[in-house]
C-alpha positions as CSV (number, residue, x, y, z in Angstrom):
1,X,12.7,0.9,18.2
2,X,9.0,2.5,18.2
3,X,10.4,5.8,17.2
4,X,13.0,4.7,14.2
5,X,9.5,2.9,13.3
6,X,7.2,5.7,14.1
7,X,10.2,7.8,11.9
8,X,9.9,5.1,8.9
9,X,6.7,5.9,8.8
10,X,5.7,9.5,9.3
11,X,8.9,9.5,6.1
12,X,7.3,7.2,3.9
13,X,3.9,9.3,4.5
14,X,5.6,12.8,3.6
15,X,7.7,10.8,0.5
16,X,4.4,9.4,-1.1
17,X,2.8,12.8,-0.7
18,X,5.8,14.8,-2.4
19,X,5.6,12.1,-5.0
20,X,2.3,13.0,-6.1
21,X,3.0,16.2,-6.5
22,X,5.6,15.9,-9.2
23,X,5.8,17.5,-12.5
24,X,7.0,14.6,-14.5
25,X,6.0,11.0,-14.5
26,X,9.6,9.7,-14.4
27,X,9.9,11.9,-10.8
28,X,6.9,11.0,-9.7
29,X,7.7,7.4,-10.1
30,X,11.1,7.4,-8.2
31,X,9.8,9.0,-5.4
32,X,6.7,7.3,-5.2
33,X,8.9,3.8,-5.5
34,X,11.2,5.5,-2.7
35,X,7.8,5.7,-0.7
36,X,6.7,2.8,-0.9
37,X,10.1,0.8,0.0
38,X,9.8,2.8,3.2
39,X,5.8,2.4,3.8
40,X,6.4,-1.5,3.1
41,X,9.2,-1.7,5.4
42,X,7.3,0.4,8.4
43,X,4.2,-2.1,7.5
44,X,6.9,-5.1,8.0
45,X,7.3,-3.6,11.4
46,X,3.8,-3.0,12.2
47,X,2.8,-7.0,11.0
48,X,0.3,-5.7,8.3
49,X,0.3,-8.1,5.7
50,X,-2.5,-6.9,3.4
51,X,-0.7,-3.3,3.2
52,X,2.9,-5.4,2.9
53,X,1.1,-6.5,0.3
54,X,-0.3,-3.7,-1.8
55,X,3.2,-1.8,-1.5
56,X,5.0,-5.0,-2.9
57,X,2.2,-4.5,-6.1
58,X,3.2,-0.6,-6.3
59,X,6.8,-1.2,-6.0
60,X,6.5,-4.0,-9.0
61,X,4.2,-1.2,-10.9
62,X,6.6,1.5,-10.6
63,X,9.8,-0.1,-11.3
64,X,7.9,-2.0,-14.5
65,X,7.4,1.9,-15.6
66,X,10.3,2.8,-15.1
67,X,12.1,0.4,-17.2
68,X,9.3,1.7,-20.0
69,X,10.0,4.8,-20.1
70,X,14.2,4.6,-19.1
71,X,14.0,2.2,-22.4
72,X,12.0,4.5,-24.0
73,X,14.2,7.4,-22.8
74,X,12.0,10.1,-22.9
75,X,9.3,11.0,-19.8
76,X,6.2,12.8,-20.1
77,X,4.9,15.5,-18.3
78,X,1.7,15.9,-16.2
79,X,-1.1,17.8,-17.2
80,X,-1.0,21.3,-15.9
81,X,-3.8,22.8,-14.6
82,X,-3.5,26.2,-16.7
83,X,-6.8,27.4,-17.5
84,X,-7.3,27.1,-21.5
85,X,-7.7,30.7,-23.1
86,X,-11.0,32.2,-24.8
87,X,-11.3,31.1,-28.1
């Protein structure tokens, strides 16, 4: 059991960092919900009710934007971090 939790874990770590890294809002929000249903279940397993907790809030916050921008139906993209040119 303490290395499918220790596995739960270390996945829901690497998820939330891929997450971030995301081009598009609408992808970042998938993964970063994907994330957080993993880190809230490994915190389950671990007792940790105050980090239980916050991932509820991010799940509730992502899948609210989500339905936004799927009703919407259109994404937006991050800013990219092109330097401006001389004007």
């Amino acid at each position: 059991m303490d290395a499918w939790r220790e596995i739960v874990g270390w996945a829901g770590s690497a998820l939330l960092i891929v997450s971030i890294l995301q081009p598009t809002i609408s992808r970042l929000r998938w993964l970063n919900l994907g994330a957080s249903l993993l880190l809230m279940g490994y915190n389950l397993l671990l007792g940790s009710a105050p980090m239980v907790a916050l991932n509820i809030t991010l799940i509730l916050i992502n899948c609210w934007y989500l339905f936004v921008h799927i009703r919407r139906g259109r994404t937006k993209t991050a800013p990219t971090l092109e330097p401006r040119e001389a004007s």
